[in-house]
C-alpha positions as CSV (number, residue, x, y, z in Angstrom):
1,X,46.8,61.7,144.5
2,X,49.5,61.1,141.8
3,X,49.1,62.5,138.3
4,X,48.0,58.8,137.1
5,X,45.3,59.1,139.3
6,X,43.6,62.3,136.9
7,X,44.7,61.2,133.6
8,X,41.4,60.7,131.0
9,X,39.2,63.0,133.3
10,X,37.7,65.9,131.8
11,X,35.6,68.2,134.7
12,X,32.0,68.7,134.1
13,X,32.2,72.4,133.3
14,X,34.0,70.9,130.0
15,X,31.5,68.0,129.1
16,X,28.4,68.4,131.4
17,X,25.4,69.7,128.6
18,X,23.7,71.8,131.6
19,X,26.8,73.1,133.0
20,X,27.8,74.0,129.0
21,X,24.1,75.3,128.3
22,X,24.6,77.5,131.4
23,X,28.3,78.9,130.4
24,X,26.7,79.3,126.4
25,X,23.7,81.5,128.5
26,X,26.2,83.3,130.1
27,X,28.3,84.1,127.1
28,X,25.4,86.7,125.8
29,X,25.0,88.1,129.2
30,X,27.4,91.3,127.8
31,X,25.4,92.2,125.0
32,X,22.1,92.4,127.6
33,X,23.8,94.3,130.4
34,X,24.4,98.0,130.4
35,X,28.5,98.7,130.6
36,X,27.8,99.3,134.6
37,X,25.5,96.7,134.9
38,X,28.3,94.4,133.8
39,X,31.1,95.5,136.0
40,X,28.7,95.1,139.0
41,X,28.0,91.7,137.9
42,X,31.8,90.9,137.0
43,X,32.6,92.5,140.8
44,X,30.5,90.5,142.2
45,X,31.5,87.2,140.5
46,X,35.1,87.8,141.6
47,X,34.0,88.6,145.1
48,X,32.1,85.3,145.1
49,X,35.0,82.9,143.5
50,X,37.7,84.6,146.1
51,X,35.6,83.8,149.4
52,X,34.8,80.5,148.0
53,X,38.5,79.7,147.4
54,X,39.8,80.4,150.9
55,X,38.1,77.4,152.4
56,X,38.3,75.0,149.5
57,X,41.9,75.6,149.7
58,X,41.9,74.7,153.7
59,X,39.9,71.9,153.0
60,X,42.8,70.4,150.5
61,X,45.2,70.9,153.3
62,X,43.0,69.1,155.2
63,X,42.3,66.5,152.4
64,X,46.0,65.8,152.1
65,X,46.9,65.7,156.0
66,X,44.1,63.2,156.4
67,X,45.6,60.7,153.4
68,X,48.6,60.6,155.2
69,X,47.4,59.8,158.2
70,X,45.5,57.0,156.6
71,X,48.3,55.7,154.8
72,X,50.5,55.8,157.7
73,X,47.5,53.8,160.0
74,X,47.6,51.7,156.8
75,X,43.9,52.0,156.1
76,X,43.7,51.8,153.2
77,X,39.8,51.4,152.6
78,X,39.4,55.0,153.4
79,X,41.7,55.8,149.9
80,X,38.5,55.6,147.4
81,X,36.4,57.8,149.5
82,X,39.2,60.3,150.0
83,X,39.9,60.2,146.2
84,X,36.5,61.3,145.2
85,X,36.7,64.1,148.0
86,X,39.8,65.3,146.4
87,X,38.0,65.1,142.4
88,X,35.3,67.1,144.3
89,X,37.3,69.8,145.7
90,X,39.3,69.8,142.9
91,X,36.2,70.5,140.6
92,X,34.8,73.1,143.1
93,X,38.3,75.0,142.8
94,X,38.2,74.7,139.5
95,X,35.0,76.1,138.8
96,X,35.1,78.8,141.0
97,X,38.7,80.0,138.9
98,X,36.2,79.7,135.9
99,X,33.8,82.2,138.1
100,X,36.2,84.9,138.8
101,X,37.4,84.9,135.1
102,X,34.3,85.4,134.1
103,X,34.1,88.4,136.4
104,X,37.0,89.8,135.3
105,X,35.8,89.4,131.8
106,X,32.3,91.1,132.4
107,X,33.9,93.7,135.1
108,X,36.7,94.7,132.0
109,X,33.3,94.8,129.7
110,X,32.0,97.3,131.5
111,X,34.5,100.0,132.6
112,X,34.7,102.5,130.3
């Protein structure tokens, strides 16, 4: 998927109102949470966006193997489908990067 491909797209953590309302919720969650509280929290967001990342990275390879399979058997039908797979793991990536930054950001919160 060339570069062309992505320009004008903004993901839905950016522009989605629920996914913003959530991210504005959890932007007060450090005030509410006592200092361990939050590093347990922030530990546990990081744990959650690593294990998520190993297989969404295995399924790019994947993503990108298959696309050139299908270009090389020339089927070229298969290419819309396989570019909204790609948007989607792209947008699952992305958001779990957003989830372990938050988790840094609450774990640093709450060490002393």
């Amino acid at each position: 998927m060339s570069e062309a491909d992505w320009s004008g797209y903004a993901p839905p953590w950016e522009t989605d109102p629920a996914v913003l309302k959530i991210t504005d919720a959890l932007d007060d969650v450090p005030e509410q949470l006592a200092p361990e509280e939050r590093r347990r929290l922030g530990d546990l967001l990081i744990g959650i966006a690593h294990d998520a990342n190993n297989p969404i990275g295995a399924m790019t390879m994947d993503l990108f193997f298959l696309r050139a399979k299908l270009e090389e058997a020339a089927l070229t039908d298969a290419m819309p489908a396989l570019h909204n797979l790609g948007r989607s793991l792209d947008e699952l990536k992305a958001l779990m990067e957003a989830t372990g930054r938050l988790g840094h950001t609450l774990a640093e919160a709450g060490s002393p």
